[in-house]
C-alpha positions as a Markdown table, in Angstrom:
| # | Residue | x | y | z |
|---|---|---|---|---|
| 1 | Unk | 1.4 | -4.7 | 11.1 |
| 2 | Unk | -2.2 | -4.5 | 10.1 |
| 3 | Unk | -1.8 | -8.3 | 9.0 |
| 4 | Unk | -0.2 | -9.3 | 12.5 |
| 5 | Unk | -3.2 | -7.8 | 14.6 |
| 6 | Unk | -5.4 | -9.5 | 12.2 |
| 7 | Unk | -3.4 | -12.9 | 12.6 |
| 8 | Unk | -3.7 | -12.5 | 16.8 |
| 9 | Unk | -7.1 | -11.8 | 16.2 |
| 10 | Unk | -8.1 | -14.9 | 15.1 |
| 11 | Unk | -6.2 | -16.8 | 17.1 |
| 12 | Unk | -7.2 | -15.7 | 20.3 |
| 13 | Unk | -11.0 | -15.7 | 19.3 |
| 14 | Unk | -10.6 | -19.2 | 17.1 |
| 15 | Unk | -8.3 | -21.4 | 19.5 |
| 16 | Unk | -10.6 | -21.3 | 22.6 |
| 17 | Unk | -13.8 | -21.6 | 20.5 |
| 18 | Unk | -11.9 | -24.8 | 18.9 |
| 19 | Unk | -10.7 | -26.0 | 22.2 |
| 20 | Unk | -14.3 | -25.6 | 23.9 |
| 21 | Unk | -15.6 | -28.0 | 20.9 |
| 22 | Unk | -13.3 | -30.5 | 21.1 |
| 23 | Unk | -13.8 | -30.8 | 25.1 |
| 24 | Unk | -17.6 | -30.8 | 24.2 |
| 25 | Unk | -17.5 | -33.1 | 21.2 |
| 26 | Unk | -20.8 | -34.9 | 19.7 |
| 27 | Unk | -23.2 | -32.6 | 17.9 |
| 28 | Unk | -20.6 | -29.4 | 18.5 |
| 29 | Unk | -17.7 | -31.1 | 16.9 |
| 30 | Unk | -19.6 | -32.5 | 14.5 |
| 31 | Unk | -21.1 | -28.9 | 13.2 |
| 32 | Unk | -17.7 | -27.7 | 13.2 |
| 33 | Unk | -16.4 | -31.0 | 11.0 |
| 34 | Unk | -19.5 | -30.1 | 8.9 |
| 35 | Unk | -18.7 | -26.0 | 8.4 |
| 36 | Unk | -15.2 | -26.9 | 7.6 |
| 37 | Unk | -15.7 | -29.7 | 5.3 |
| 38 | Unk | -18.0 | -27.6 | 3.3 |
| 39 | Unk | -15.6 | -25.0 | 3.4 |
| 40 | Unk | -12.9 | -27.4 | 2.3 |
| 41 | Unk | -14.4 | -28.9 | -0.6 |
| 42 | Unk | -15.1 | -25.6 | -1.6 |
| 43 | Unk | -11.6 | -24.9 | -1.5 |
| 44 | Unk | -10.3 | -27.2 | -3.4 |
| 45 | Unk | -12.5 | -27.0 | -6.3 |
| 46 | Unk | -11.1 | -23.7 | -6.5 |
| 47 | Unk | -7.8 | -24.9 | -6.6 |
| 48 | Unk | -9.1 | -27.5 | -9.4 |
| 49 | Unk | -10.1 | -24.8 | -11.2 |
| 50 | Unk | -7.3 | -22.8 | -11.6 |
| 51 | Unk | -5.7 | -26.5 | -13.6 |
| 52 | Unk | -8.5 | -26.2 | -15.8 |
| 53 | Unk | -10.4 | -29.4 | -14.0 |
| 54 | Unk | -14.9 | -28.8 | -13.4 |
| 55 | Unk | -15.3 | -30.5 | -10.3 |
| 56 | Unk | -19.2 | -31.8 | -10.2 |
| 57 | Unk | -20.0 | -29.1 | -7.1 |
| 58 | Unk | -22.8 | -29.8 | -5.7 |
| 59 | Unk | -22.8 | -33.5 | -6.0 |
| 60 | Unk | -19.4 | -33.6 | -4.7 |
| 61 | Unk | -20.8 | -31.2 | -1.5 |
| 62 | Unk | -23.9 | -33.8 | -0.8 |
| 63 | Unk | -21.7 | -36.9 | -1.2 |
| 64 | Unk | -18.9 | -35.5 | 1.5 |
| 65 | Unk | -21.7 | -34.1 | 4.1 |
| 66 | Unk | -23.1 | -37.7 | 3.7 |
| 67 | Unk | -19.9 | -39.6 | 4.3 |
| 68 | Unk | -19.6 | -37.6 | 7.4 |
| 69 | Unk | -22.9 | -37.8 | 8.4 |
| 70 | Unk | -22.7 | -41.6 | 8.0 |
| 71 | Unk | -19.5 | -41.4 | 10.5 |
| 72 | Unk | -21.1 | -39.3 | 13.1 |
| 73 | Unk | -24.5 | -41.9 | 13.0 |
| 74 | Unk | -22.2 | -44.8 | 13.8 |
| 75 | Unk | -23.2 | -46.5 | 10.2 |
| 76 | Unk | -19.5 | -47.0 | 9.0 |
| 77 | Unk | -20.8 | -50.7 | 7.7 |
| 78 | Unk | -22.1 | -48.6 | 4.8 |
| 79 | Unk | -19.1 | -46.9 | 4.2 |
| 80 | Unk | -18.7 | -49.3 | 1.4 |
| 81 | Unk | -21.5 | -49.1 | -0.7 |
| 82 | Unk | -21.4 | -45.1 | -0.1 |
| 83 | Unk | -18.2 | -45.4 | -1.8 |
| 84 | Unk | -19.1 | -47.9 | -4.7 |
| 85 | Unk | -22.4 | -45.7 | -5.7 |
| 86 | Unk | -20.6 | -42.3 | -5.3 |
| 87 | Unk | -17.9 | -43.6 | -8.3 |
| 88 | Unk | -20.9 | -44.7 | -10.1 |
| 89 | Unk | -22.9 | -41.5 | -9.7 |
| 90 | Unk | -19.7 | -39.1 | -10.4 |
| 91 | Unk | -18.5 | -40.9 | -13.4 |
| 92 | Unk | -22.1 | -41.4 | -15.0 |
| 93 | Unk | -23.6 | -37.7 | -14.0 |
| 94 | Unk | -20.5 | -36.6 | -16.0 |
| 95 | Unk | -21.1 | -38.5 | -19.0 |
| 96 | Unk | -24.3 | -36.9 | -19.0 |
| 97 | Unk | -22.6 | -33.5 | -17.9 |
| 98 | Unk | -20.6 | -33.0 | -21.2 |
| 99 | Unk | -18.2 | -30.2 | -19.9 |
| 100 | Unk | -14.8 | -30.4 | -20.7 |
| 101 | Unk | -12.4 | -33.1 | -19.9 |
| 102 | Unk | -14.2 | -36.2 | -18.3 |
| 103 | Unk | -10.6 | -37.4 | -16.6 |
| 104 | Unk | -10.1 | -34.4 | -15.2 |
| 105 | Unk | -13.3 | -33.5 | -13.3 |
| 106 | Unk | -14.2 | -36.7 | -12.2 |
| 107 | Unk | -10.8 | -36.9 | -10.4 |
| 108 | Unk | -11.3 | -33.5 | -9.5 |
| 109 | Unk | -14.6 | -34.1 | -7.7 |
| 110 | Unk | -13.6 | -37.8 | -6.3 |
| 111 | Unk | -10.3 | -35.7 | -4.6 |
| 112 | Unk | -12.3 | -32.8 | -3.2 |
| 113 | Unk | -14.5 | -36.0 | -1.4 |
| 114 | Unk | -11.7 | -37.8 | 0.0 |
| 115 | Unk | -9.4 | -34.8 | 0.4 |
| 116 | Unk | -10.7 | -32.8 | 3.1 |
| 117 | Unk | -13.7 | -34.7 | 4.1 |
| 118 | Unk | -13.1 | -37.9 | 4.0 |
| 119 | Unk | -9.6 | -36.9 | 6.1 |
| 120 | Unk | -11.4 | -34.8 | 8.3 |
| 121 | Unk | -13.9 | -37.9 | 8.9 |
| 122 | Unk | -11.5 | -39.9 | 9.9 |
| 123 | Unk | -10.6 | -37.1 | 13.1 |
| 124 | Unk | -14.3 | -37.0 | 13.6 |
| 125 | Unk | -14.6 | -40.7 | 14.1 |
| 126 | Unk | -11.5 | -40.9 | 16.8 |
| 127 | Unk | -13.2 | -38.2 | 18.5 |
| 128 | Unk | -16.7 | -39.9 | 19.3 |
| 129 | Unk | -14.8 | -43.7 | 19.6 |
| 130 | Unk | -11.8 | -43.0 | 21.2 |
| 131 | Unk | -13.2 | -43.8 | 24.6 |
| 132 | Unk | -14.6 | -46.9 | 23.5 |
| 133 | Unk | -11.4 | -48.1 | 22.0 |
| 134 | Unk | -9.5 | -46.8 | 25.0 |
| 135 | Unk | -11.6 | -46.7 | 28.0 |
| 136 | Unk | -10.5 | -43.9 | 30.8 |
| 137 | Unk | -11.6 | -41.7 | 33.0 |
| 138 | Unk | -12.4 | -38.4 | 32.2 |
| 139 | Unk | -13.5 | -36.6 | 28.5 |
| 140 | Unk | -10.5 | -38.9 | 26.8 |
| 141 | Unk | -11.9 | -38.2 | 23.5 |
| 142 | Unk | -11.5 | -34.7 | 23.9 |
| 143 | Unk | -8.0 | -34.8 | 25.5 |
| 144 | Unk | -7.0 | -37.2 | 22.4 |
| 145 | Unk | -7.9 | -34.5 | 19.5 |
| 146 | Unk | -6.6 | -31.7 | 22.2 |
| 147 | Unk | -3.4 | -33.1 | 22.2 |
| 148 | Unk | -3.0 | -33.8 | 18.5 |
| 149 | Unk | -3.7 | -30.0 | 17.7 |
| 150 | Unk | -1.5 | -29.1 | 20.3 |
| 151 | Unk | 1.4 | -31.3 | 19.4 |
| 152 | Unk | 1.0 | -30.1 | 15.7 |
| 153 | Unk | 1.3 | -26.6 | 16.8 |
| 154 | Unk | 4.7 | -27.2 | 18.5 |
| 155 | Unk | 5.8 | -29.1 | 16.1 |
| 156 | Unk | 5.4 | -26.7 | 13.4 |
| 157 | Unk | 6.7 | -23.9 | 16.1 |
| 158 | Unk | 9.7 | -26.0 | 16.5 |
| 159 | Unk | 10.3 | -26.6 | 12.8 |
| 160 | Unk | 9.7 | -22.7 | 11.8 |
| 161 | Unk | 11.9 | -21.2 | 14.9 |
| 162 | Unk | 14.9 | -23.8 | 14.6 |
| 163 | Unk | 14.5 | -23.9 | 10.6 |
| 164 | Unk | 15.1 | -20.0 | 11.1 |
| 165 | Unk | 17.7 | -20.0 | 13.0 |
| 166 | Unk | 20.0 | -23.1 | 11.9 |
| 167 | Unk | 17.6 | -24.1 | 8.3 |
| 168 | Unk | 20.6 | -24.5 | 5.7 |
| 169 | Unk | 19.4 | -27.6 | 4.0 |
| 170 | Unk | 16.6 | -27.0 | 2.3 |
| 171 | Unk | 13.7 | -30.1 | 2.2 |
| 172 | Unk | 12.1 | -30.1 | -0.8 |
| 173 | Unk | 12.8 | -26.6 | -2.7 |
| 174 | Unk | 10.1 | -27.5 | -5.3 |
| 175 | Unk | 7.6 | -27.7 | -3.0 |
| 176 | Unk | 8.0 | -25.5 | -0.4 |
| 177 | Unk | 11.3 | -23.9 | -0.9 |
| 178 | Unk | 11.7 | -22.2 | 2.6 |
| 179 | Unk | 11.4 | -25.3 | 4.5 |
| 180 | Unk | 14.3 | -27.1 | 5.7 |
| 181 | Unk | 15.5 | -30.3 | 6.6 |
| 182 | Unk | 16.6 | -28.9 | 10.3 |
| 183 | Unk | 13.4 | -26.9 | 10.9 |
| 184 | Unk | 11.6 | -30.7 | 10.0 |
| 185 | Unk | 13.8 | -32.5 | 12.2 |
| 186 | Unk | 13.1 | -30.4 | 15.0 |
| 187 | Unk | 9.7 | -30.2 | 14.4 |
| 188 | Unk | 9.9 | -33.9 | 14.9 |
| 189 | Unk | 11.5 | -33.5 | 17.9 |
| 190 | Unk | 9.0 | -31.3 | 19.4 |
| 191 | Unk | 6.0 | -33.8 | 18.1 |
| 192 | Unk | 7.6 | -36.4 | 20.0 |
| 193 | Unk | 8.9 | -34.6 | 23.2 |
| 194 | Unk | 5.0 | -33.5 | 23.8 |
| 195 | Unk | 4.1 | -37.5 | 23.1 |
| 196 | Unk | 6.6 | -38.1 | 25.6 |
| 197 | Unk | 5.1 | -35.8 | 28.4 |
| 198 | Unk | 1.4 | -37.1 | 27.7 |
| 199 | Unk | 2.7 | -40.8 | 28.4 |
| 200 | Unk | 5.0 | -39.6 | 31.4 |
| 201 | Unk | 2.2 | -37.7 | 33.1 |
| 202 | Unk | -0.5 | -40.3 | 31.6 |
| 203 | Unk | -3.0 | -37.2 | 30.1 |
| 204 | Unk | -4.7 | -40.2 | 28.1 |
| 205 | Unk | -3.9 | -43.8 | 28.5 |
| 206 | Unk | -1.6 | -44.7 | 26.0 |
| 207 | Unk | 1.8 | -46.8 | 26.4 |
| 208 | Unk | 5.2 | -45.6 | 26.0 |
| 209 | Unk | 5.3 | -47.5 | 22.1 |
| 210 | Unk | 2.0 | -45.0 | 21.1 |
| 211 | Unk | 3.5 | -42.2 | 22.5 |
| 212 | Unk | 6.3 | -42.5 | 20.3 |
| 213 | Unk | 4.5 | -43.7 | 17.3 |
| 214 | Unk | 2.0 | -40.6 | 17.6 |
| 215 | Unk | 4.7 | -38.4 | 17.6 |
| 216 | Unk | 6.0 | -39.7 | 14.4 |
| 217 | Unk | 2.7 | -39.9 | 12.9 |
| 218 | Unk | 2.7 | -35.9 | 13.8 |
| 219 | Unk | 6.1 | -35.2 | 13.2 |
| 220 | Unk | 6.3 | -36.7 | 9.8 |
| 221 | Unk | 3.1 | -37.0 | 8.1 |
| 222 | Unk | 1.4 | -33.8 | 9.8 |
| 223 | Unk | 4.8 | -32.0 | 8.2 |
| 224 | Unk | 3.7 | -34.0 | 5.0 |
| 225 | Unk | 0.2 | -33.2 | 4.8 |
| 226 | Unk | 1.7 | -29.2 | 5.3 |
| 227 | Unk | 4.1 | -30.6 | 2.0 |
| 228 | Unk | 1.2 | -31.6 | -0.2 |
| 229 | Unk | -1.1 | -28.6 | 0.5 |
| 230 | Unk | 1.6 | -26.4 | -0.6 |
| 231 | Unk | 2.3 | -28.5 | -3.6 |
| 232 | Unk | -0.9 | -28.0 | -4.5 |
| 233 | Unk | -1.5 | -24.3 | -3.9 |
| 234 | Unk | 2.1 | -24.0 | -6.0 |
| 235 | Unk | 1.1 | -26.0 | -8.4 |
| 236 | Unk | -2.6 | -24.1 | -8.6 |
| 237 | Unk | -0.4 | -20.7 | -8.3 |
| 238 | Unk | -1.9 | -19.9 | -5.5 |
| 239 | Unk | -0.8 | -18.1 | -2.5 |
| 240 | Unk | -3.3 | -19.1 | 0.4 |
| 241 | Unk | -6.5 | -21.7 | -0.5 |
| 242 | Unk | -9.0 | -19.2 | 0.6 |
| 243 | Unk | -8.6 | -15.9 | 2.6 |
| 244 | Unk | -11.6 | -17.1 | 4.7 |
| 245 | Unk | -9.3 | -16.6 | 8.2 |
| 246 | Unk | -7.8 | -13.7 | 7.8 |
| 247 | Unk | -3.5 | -13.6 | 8.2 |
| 248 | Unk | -4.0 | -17.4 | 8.5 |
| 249 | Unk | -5.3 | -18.4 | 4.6 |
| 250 | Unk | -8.1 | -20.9 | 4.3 |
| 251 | Unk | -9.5 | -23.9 | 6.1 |
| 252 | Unk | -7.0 | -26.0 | 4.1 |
| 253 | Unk | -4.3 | -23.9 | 4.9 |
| 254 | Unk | -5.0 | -24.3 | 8.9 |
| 255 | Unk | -5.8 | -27.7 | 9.2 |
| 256 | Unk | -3.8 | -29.6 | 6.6 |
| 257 | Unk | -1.6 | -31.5 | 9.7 |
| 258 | Unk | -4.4 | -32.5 | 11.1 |
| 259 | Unk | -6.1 | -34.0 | 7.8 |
| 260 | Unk | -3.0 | -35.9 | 6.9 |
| 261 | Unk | -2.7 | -37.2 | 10.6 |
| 262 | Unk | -5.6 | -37.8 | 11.8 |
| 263 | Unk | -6.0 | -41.4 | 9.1 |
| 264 | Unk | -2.6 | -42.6 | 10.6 |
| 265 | Unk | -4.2 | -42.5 | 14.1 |
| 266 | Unk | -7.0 | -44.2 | 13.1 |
| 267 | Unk | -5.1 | -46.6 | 12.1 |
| 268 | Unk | -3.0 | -47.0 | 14.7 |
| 269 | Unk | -5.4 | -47.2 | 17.4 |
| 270 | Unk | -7.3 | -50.1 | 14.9 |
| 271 | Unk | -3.7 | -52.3 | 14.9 |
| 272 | Unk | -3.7 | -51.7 | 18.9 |
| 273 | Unk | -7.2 | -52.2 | 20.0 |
């Protein structure tokens, strides 16, 4: 019960403070991206320590607020080098480091960049570009990153109520064994059904061939990016990635979805424009 109240707690303090950032967007979204990207990386080291992997901390926390920093500047044409000179550094400072297995901590510290900041980067630059790429009336932006939290939320209500009720088939027991392949399905379902009503009532301007993409790009790989963070608080042995928010886990924990997502939108929007 206590766990419950704590769970309600959160969520009615943390989803209108996260809904008034993503309406106001520029330096507000961008100190949220920045709190739980740090928070993140943090995170995962942990997990990296419990497979006996020494992420290079500190270098690995400068290099991530930089990439993100370099994304909410507008410099993405240095995106490139960033990425060439923060190999370099990580491989070389741990040549010099000398503390335990070379293959294993330079991964380590390269995955806790990309994985969640680099991700999370990704949401951050569809937030301040969006209207450029789509021009519209209105805060667009802020409607676009609304409506991909919201349509993760139903998905993943749809996928846990239906998986409940009808969930014999079970979608990948090693992973996750309580999932199922009807609670995914209907999850999908759901992604797709709130994509439809965005393009029916026009919310944003997208067509009717986005709307269904972005509700497969929800409905599948947000459902994924939900896979792999489990997969990698199993294989960790790990219950939650943090107990930062409590009855909810960790940053990872919460925003996984929307990490795994948010590059296939990119992306999308890239092909399209």
């Amino acid at each position: 019960m206590k766990d419950l109240s704590l769970r309600l707690l959160v969520a009615v303090v943390g989803i209108p403070l996260l809904l008034f950032i993503l309406i106001k967007g520029g330096i507000y979204f961008y100190l949220l991206s920045v709190i739980i990207t740090l928070v993140g990386q943090w995170e995962m080291y942990r997990l990296l320590e419990h497979k006996d992997s020494k992420p290079n901390f500190w270098p690995g926390i400068l290099l991530g607020q930089i990439l993100l920093a370099i994304i909410f500047i507008g410099a993405q044409s240095y995106l490139i080098i960033l990425g060439i000179l923060t190999l370099m550094y990580v491989i070389g400072a741990e040549m010099f480091r000398n503390d335990g297995s070379v293959l294993l901590n330079v991964s380590g510290t390269l995955l806790g960049i990309i994985y969640p900041t680099f991700f999370w980067g990704m949401l951050l630059y569809l937030r301040i570009y969006f209207p450029q790429m789509y021009p519209a009336e209105g805060n667009s932006g802020g409607m676009f990153i609304i409506i991909i939290f919201v349509t993760i939320w139903i998905c993943d209500t749809f996928a846990y109520f239906f998986g409940m009720k009808w969930g014999k088939h079970r979608l990948f027991e090693r992973v996750s064994p309580k999932k199922s392949w009807e609670g995914a399905i209907a999850g999908l379902v759901g992604a797709i059904l709130v994509y439809l009503g965005v393009y029916f009532w026009q919310i944003i301007p997208i067509t009717l061939t986005v709307a269904l993409v972005s509700g497969l790009i929800v409905g599948i790989f947000g459902q994924f990016g939900d896979l792999v963070e489990s997969w990698f608080k199993r294989d960790a042995g790990v219950k939650d990635s943090s107990n930062l928010l409590p009855g909810h886990g960790g940053v990872l924990d919460r925003f996984d979805s929307v990490m795994f997502s948010a590059p296939l939108f990119l992306i999308l929007l890239m092909l399209l424009h």
